[in-house]
C-alpha positions in Angstrom: 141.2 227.6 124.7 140.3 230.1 122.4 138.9 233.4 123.6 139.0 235.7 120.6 138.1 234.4 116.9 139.9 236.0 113.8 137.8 235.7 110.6 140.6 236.2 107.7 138.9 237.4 104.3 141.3 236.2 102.1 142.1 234.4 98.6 145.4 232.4 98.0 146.3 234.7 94.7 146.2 237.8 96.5 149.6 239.6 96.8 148.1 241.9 99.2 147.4 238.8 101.4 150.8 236.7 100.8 152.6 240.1 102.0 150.5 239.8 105.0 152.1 236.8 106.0 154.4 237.5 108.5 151.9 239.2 110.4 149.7 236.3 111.0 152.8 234.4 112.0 153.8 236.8 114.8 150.1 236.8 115.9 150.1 233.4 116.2 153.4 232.8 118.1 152.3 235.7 120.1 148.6 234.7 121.3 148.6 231.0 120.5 145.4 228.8 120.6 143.5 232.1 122.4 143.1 233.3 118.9 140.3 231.0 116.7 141.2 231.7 113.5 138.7 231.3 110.4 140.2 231.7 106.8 136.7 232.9 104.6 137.6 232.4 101.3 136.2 236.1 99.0 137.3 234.3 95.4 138.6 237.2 93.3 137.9 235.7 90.3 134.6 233.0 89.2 135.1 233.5 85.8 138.0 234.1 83.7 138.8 238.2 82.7 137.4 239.7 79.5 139.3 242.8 79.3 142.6 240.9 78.8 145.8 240.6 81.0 148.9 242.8 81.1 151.6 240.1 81.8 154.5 242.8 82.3 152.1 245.2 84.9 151.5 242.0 86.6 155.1 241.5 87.1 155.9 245.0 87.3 153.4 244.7 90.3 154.8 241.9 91.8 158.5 243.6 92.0 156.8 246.4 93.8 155.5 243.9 96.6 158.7 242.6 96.9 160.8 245.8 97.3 158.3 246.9 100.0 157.2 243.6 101.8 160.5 241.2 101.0 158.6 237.9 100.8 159.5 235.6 98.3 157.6 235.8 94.6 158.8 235.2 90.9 158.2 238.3 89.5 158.2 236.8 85.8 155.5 237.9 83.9 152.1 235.1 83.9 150.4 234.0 81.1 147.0 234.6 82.4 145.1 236.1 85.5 143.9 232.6 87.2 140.5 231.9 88.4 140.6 231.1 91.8 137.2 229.7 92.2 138.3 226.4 92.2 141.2 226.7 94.4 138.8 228.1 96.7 136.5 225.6 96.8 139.1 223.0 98.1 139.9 225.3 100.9 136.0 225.0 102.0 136.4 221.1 101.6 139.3 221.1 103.6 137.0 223.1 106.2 134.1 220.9 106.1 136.3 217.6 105.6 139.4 217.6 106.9 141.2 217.6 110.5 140.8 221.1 111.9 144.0 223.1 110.3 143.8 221.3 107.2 142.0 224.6 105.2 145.0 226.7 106.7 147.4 224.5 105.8 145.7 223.8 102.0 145.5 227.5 101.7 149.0 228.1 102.9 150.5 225.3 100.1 147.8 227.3 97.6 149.1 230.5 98.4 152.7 229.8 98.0 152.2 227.9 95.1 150.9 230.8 93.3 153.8 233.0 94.0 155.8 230.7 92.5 154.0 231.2 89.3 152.5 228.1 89.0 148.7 228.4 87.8 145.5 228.0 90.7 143.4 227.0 87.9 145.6 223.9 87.6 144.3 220.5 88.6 148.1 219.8 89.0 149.1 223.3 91.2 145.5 221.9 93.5 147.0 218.6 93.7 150.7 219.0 94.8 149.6 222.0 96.8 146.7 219.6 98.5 149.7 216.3 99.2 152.0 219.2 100.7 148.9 219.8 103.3 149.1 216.2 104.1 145.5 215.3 102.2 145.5 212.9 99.3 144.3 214.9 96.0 141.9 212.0 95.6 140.0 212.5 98.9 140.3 216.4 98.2 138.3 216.2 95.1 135.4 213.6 96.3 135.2 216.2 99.5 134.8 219.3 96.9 131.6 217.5 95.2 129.9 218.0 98.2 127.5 220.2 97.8 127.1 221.6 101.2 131.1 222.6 99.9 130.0 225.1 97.2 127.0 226.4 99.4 129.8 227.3 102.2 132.0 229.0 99.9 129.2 231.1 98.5 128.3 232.1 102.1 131.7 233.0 102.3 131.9 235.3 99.4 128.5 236.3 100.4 130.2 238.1 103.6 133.1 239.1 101.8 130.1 241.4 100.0 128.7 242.8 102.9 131.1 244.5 104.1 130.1 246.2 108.0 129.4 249.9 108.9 132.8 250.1 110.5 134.3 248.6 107.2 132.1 250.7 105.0 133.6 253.7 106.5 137.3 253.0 105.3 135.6 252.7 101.6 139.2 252.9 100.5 140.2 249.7 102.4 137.1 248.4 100.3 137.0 246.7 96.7 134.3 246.7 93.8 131.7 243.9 94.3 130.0 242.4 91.2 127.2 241.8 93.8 126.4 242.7 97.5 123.7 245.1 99.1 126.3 248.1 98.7 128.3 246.9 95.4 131.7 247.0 97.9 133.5 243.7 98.9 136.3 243.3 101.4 140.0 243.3 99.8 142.4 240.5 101.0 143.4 239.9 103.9 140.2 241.9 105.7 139.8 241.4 109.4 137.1 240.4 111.5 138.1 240.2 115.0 135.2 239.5 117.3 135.3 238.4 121.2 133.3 235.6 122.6 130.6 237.8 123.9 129.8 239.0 120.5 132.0 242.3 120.3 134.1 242.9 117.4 136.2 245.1 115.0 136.5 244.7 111.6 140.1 245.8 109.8 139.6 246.3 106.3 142.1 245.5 103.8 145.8 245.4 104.8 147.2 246.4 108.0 150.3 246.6 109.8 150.8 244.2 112.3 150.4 247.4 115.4 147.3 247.9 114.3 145.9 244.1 115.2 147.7 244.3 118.5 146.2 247.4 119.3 142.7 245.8 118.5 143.4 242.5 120.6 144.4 245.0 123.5 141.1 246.7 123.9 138.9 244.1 122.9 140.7 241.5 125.0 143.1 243.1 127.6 143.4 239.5 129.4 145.1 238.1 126.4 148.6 236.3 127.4 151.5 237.4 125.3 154.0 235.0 124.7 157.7 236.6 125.1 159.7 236.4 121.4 161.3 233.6 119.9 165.2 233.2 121.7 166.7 232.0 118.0 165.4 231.6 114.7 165.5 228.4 115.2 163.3 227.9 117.6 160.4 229.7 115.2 161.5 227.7 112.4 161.2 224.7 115.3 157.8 226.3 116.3 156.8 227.0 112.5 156.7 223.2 111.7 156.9 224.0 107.9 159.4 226.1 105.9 159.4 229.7 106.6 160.4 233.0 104.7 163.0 235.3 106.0 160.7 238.2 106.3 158.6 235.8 108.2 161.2 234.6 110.6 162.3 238.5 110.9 158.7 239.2 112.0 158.6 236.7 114.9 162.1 236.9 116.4 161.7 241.0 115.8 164.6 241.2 113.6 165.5 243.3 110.2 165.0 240.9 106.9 168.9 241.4 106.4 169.4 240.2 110.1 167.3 237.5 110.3 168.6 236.4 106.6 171.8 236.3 108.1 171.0 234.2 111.5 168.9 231.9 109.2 172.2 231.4 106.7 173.6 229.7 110.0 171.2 227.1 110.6 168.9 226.5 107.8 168.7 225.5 104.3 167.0 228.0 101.5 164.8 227.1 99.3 165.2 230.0 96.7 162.1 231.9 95.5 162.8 234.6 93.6 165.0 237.2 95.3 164.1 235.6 98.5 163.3 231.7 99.6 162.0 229.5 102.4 164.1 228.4 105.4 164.4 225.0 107.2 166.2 224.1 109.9 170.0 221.9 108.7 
């Protein structure tokens, strides 16, 4: 039973967010089902970019993620800046529609997707990514012309635009907002971690994995922590779905080179880039 709900400001094309990954995994193997957790969906882009895209930045960007973080991205240069609108909105129907996890796991499939330079604003990217969630891209799409669907994803962005006091005051954990009472927005992955009596921090922006630990400590002392995984195969086990090394490293507590090296034992890659996705032989 849940005792602690995470709202997750995020967006499946955020780098900032994907590099965040490992974090949420060794939350969740650490705290389990005490720990709601709520993706809101912030949209980064409605409407295609008018200023034009710089394919080799991009990429040049992406490398820099992947030196620092170590998750898995093709760094070859894009041929546009997607709009994610409409990969959001299928995360919402998921929400609204699905069995409970199915947004997660759609926005999971969404994310990774994307860093494998494949395009959000691709019926086809939506599609595969929605069958690899376990939903049927037919029922996906009739669920997305809902329109209680769009009205939950604007109320998502909505909040993603109204940033709190507490977040207001880390203005450099904070984003431009083309709308919003105070023209900021939360960046990806933002943080709002909020007991069930009502009290809460917010976490702008990213954040290293101590510092949501240290939160879940004073606002919920009670909180059982599960002891590490004994192999990475019992997190790939625990996982369910394919993992990344530096996400393995973070739950078993291991270097990327370590756990890379553990995994090589027992798993297959699926490469990615520098990097890939584990599962177990």
């Amino acid at each position: 039973m849940s005792v602690v709900t995470i709202r997750e400001f995020t967006d499946p094309r955020c780098p900032w967010a994907y590099s965040a990954e490992p974090s949420r995994w060794r939350l969740r193997w650490l705290f389990g089902d005490q720990i709601d957790w709520q993706p809101r969906m912030v949209v980064l882009s409605e409407r295609p970019y008018s200023a034009g895209f710089d394919a080799q930045a991009y990429s040049d960007g992406l490398r820099g993620f992947v030196r620092r973080f170590h998750m898995p991205i093709d760094t070859r240069p894009r041929s546009h800046q997607p709009v994610t609108f409409p990969a959001c909105l299928r995360v919402v129907a998921a929400r609204l529609h699905g069995r409970p996890g199915e947004d997660a796991a759609l926005l999971r499939r969404l994310r990774i997707r994307c860093m494998m330079g494949e395009s959000l604003d691709d019926p086809e990217t939506v599609a595969v990514a929605a069958r690899e969630a376990g939903i049927e891209p037919p029922e996906l799409e009739r669920w997305a012309d809902d329109t209680a669907v769009e009205a939950a994803l604007r109320a998502d962005m909505a909040a993603a635009r109204a940033p709190s006091a507490a977040a207001l005051a880390l203005d450099h954990k904070l984003a431009d907002a083309d709308s919003g009472p105070a023209g900021r927005r939360y960046t990806c992955p933002s943080y709002e971690i909020e007991r069930d009596d009502g009290a809460r921090v917010d976490l702008p922006g990213f954040q290293p994995l101590e510092s949501y630990e240290v939160v879940l400590a004073n606002l919920v002392p009670g909180l059982e922590r599960r002891a590490d995984p004994e192999s990475v195969q019992e997190a790939l086990q625990w996982a369910g779905e394919p993992l990344a090394s530096a996400e393995v490293a973070a739950l078993c507590r291991l270097s990327v080179a370590a756990g890379r090296e553990q995994l090589a034992r027992v798993a297959l890659e699926q490469p990615l880039g520098s990097d890939g996705y584990w599962t177990l032989a």
